[in-house]
C-alpha positions in Angstrom: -7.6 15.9 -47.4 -7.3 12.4 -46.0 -7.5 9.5 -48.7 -10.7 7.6 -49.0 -10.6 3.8 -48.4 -13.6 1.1 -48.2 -12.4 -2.2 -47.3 -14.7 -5.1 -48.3 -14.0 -8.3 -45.3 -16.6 -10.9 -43.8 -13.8 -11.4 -41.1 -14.9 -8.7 -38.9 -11.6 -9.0 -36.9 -9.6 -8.8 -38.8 -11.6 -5.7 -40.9 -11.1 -3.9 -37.6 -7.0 -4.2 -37.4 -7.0 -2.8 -40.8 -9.3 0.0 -40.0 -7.0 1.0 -36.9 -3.7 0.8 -38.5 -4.8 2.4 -41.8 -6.6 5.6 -39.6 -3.5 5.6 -37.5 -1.8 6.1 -40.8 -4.0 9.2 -41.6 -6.5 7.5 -44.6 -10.4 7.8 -43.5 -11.8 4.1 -43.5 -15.3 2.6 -44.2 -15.8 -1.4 -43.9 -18.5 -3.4 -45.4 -19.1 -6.9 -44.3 -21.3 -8.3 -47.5 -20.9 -7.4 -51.4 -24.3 -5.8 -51.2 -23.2 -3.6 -48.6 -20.5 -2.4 -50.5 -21.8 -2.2 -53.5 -24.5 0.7 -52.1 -21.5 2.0 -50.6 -19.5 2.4 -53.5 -22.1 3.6 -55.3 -23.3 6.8 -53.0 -19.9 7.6 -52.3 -16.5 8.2 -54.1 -13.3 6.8 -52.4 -9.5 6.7 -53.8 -9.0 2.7 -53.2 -10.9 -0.4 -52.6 -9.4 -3.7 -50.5 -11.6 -6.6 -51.1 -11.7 -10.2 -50.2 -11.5 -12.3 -52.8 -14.3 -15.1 -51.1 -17.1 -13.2 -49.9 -20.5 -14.4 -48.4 -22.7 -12.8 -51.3 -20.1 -11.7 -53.8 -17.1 -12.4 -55.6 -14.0 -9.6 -55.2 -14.0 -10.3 -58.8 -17.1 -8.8 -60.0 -16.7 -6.4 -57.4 -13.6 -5.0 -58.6 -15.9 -4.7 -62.3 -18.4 -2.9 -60.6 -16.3 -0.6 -58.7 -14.9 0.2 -62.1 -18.0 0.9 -63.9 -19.4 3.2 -60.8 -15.9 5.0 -60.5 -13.1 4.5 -63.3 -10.5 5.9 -61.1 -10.5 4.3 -58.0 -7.7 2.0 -57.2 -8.4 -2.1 -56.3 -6.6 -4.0 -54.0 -7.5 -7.9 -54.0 -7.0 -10.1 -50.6 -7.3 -13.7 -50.3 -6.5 -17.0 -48.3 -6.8 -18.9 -51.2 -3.8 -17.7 -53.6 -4.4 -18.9 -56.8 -2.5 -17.5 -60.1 -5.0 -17.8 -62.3 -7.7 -15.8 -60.4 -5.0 -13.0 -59.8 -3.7 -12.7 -63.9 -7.5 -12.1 -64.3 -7.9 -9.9 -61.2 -5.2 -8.4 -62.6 -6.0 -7.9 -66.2 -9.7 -6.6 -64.9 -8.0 -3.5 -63.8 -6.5 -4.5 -60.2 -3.8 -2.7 -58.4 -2.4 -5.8 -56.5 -2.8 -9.1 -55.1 -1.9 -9.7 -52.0 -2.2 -13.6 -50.0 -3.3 -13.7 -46.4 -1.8 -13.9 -43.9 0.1 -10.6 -44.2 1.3 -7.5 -42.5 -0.9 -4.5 -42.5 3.3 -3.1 -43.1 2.6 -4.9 -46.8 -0.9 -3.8 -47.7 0.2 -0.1 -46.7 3.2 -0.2 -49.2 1.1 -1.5 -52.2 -1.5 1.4 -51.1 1.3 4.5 -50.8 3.0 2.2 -54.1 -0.7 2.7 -56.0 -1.3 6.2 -55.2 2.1 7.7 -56.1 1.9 5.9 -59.5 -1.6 7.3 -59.5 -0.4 11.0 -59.4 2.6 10.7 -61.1 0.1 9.7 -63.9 -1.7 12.6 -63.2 0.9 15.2 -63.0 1.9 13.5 -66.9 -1.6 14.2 -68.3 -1.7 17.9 -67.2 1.7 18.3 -68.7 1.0 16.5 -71.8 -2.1 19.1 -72.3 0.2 22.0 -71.1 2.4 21.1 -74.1 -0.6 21.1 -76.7 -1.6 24.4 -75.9 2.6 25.8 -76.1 3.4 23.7 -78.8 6.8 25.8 -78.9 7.9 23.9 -76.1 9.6 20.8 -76.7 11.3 19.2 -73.3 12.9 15.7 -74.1 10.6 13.1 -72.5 10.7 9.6 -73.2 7.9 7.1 -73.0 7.4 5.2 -70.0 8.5 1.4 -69.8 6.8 -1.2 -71.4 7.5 -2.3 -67.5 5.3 -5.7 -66.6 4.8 -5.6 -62.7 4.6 -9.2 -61.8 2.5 -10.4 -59.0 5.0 -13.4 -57.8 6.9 -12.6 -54.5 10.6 -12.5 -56.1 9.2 -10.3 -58.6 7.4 -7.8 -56.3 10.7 -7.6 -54.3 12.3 -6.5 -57.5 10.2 -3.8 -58.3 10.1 -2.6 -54.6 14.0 -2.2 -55.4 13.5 -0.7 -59.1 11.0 2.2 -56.6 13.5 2.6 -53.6 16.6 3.0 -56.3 14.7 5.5 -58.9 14.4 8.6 -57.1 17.9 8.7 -55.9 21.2 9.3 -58.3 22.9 6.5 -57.0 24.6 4.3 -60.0 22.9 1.0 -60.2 24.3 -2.3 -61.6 21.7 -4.4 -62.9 22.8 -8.4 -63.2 20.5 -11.0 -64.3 20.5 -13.9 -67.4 20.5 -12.9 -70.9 17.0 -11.8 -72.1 15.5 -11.0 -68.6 14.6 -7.6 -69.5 17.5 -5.6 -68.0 17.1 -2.3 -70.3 13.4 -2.3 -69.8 14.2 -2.3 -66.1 16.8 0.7 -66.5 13.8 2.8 -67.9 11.9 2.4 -65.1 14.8 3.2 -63.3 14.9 6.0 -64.9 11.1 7.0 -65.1 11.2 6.9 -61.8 13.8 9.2 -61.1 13.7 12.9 -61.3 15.4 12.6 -64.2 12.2 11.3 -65.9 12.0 14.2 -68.5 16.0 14.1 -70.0 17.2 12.0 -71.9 17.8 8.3 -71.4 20.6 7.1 -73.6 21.2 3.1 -73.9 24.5 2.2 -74.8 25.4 -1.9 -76.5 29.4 -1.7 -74.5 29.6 -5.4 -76.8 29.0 -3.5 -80.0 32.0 -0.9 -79.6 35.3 -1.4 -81.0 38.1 -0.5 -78.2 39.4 2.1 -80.7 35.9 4.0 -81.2 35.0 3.5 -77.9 36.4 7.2 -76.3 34.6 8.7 -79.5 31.1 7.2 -78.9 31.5 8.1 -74.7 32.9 11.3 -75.1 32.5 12.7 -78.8 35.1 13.9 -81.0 36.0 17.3 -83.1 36.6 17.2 -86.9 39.6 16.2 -87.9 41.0 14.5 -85.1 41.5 11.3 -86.5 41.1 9.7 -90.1 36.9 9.3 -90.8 36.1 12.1 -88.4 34.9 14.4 -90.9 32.5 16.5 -88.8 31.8 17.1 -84.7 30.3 14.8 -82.9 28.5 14.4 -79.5 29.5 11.7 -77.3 27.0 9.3 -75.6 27.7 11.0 -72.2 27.2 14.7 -73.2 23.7 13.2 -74.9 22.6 12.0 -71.5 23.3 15.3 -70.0 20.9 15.9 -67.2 19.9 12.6 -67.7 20.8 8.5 -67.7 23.1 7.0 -69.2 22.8 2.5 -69.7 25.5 1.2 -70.3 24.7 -2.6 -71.2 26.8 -5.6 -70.9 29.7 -3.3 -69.9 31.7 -6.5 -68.4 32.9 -5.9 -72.5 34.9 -2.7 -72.0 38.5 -3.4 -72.7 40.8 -2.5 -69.5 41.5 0.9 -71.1 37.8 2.0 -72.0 37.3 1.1 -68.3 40.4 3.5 -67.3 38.5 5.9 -69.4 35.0 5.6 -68.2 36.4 5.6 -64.8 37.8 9.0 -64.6 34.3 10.2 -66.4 32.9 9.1 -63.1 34.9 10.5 -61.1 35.7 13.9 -62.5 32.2 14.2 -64.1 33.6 16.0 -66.8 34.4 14.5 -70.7 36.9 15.5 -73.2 36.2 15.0 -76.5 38.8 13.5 -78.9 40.8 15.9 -80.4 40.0 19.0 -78.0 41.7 20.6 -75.5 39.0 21.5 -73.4 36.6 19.6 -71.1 32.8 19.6 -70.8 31.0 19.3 -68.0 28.4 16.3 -67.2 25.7 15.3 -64.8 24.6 12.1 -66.1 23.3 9.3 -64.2 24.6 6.0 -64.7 22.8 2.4 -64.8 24.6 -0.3 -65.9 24.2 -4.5 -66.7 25.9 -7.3 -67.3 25.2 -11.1 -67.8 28.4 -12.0 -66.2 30.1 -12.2 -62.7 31.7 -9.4 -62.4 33.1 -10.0 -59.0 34.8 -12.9 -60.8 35.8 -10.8 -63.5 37.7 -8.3 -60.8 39.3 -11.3 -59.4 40.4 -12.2 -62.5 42.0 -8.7 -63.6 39.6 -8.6 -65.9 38.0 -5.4 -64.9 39.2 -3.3 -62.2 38.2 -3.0 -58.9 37.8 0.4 -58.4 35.4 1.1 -61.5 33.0 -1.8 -60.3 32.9 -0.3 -56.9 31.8 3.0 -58.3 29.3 1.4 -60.9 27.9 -1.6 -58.0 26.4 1.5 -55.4 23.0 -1.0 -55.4 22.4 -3.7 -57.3 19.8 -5.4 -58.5 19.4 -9.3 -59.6 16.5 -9.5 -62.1 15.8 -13.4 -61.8 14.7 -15.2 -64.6 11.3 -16.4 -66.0 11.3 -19.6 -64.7 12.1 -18.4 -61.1 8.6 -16.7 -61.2 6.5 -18.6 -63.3 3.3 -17.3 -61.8 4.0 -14.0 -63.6 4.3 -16.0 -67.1 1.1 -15.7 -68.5 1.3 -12.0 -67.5 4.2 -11.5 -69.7 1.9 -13.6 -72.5 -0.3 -11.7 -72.4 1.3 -8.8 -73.3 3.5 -9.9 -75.8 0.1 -11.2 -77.3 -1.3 -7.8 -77.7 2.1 -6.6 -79.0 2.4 -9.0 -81.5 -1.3 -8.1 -82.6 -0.9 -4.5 -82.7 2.7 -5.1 -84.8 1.1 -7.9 -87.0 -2.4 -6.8 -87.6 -4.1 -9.8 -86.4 -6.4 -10.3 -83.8 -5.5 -13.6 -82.0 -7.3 -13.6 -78.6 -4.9 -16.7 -76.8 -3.5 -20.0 -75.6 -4.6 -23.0 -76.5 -4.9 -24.7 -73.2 -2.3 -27.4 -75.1 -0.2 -24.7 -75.5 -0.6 -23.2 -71.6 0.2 -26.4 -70.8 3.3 -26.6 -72.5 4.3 -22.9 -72.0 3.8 -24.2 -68.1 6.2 -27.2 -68.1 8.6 -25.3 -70.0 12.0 -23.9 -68.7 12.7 -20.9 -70.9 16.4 -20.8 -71.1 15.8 -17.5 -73.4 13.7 -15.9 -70.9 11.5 -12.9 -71.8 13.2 -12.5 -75.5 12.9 -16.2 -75.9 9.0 -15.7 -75.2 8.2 -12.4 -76.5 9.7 -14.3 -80.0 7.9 -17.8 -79.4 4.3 -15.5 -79.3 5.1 -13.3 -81.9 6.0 -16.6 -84.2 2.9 -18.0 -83.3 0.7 -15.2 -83.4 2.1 -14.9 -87.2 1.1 -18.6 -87.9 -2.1 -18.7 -85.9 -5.3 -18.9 -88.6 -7.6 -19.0 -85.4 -8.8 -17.2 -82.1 -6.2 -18.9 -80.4 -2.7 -20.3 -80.5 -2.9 -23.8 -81.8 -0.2 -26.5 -80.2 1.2 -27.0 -84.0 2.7 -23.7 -84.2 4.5 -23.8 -81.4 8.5 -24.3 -81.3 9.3 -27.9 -80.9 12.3 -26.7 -78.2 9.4 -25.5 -76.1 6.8 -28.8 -76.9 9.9 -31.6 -76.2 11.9 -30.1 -73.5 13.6 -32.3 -70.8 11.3 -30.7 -68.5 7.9 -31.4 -70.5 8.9 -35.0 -71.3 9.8 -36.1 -67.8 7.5 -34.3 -65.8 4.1 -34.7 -67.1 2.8 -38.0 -68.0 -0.1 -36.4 -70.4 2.6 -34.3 -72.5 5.3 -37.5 -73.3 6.9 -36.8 -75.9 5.8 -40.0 -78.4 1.9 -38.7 -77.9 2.9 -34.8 -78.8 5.2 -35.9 -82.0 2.4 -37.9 -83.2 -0.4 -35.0 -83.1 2.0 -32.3 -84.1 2.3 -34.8 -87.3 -1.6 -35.5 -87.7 -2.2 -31.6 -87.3 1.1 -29.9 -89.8 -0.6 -32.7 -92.5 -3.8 -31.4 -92.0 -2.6 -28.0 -92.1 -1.3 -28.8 -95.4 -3.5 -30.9 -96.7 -1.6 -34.1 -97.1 1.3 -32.4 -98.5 4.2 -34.2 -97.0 6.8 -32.1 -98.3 5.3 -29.1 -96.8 4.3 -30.9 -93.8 7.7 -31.6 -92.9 8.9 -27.8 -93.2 6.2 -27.1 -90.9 7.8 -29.3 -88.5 11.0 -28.2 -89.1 12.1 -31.6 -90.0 13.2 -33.5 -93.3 10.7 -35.5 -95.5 12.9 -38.8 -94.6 12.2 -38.5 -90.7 8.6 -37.2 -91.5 8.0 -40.7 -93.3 10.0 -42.5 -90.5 7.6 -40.8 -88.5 4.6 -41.9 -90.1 5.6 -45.4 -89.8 6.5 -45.5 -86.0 3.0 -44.0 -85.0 1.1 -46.1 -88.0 -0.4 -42.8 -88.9 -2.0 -43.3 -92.5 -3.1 -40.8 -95.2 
């Protein structure tokens, strides 16, 4: 049965080339002109997606996304618009939408975000019925891990990225994942692996930086008892654990040039001897691995051989950095927010705009870790409904970018009501005022008397 698609688009044109090419594709199409139109529509019929304008004659795509939710939970929301905005999307967005997508584009795009949507939408699906399946044969007990905490971003670098994350998941191909320090790369291995047919096994995440060079062949490959001093029972090695299943080997760039000898002929032989045995175990593990550094340098360097990064680099993928796709910050926010609620009991609802604007001129050199850490802080300090601009790390309030690039935000102006608001905070009390600011009580009175502030 063909998929069920109503497009929402005042440009009756261009309503008709999307009709063709989607019904060329196979999906059956209905069009409405006006928000009226399609809400009767909607209504009086069920469909499997909705693409609506954003600027309509009688409507907003906005409220029509709401309603289409109310009238049928399941269906699937596509927003278009001429007038790309990132605030309108985060909310589009965060009502429940699918996508975003600016005009102009290629009907090529819109179809991949559709096919994209309704995969996701079965996959889901096909999890429910199994999760049920398990309740009633509670005997059975496959290994399945929890799907990524996985933020799809709506800027353009970001939706390349996780158009390679969805071309790269289903195949076995080893993937080397490069990107800055805090970007996120294990969270993007899971959804490698969740979307892989590997889903259901294991997924193993392995720190290479946190193993000696001497323990490293017992924690890949296990050992048997009594094979070396402090071995005092059998043990499984990372790569038998991921049997059937991934194995993420992060910041491996750390390996020692006879770990990598070691992990090399894993790969190729897929088969592991533990330490101590004479006898080899099979494997079929899948591995995704990342690395803050330049490995290609590293290679030229003798640093790590050539042949090992070949093998490990089948596709790569850069995961850029937060400041390389800003529009999807408050995204990120936002979610962090309702983690640090859920882990903190508290029930903070925000940003300050003060703080959005700061969080906005901001580079984050720390990335998603550095944010994810900045909310939580604040969420823990936050008295209010929203984040107040005193809680916030004074890193984030007087960077180099804040100071020089917005006229409103100077640095002397933000001291000063950082200052008025930690002493009202503590009620006059200088001593706790400057521990609030992170500074001592002798540049907290210094302070005082540059900005003439009086108690």
């Amino acid at each position: 049965m063909a998929q069920r698609i109503h497009i929402v688009e005042d440009d009756v044109a261009f309503g008709k080339m999307l009709t063709s090419f989607l019904e060329r594709k196979g999906y059956e199409i209905t069009i409405s002109i006006t928000g009226e139109s399609a809400r009767k529509t909607l209504k009086d019929n069920s469909f499997d997606f909705l693409i609506t304008d954003l600027k309509l004659p009688d409507d907003s795509g906005l409220d029509l996304l709401v309603f289409a939710k109310e009238v049928s939970p399941q269906i699937k929301v596509i927003l278009m618009t001429g007038y790309a905005d990132v605030d309108t999307a985060v909310r589009a967005i965060k009502k429940g939408a699918l996508d975003y997508i600016s005009k102009p584009f290629r009907p090529e795009e819109l179809l991949m975000v559709i096919e994209n949507g309704f995969s996701e939408y079965s996959e889901t699906s096909s999890n429910v019925r199994r999760k049920s399946d398990l309740k009633q044969d509670s005997s059975q007990k496959p290994k399945i891990i929890d799907s990524p905490t996985f933020v799809m971003g709506i800027s353009e670098i970001s939706k390349k990225f996780n158009e390679y994350i969805k071309l790269v998941g289903p195949t076995d191909m080893c993937v080397l994942i490069q990107g800055e320090s805090g970007t996120g790369k294990e969270v993007a291995a899971k959804a490698i692996h969740t979307y892989s047919n590997r889903k259901n096994e294991n997924f193993i995440a392995v720190d290479c930086g946190a193993i000696p060079k001497d323990l490293a062949a017992s924690e890949f490959f296990g050992h048997i008892k009594g094979s070396f001093t402090g071995a005092i029972s059998d043990k499984k090695g990372h790569f038998e654990a991921a049997d059937g299943g991934t194995l993420f080997l992060d910041e491996v760039g750390n390996l020692s040039y006879e770990n990598q000898i070691q992990l090399l002929r894993a790969l190729q032989e897929r088969k592991v001897k533990p330490v101590g045995s004479n006898s080899e175990i099979a494997v079929d593990v899948r591995i995704i691995t990342a690395t803050n550094e330049d490995l290609l340098k590293a290679v030229t360097d003798g640093k790590f051989r050539e042949d090992l990064y070949h093998r490990l680099n089948e596709f790569s993928i850069q995961i850029p950095s937060l400041n390389q796709r800003k529009e999807d910050l408050f995204l990120f926010t936002e979610y962090f927010l309702r983690e640090a609620n859920d882990s903190l009991g508290k029930e903070v609802l925000g940003l300050s705009k003060d703080v959005e604007h700061a969080f906005k001129n901001y580079t984050w050199p720390g990335n998603l870790r550095e944010l994810k850490n900045v909310i939580k802080r604040s969420v823990l300090l936050t008295n209010d409904n929203l984040i107040p601009l005193e809680v916030i790390p004074r890193e984030v309030l007087l960077s180099n970018t804040t100071v020089k690039e917005t006229q409103d935000f100077s640095k002397e102006s933000n001291e000063k009501q950082l200052i008025i608001n930690a002493l009202k905070k503590t009620e006059n009390n200088k001593t706790k005022a400057a521990k609030l600011l992170n500074i001592t009580r002798k540049t907290l009175y210094n302070k005082l008397e540059q900005y003439e502030i009086e108690l």
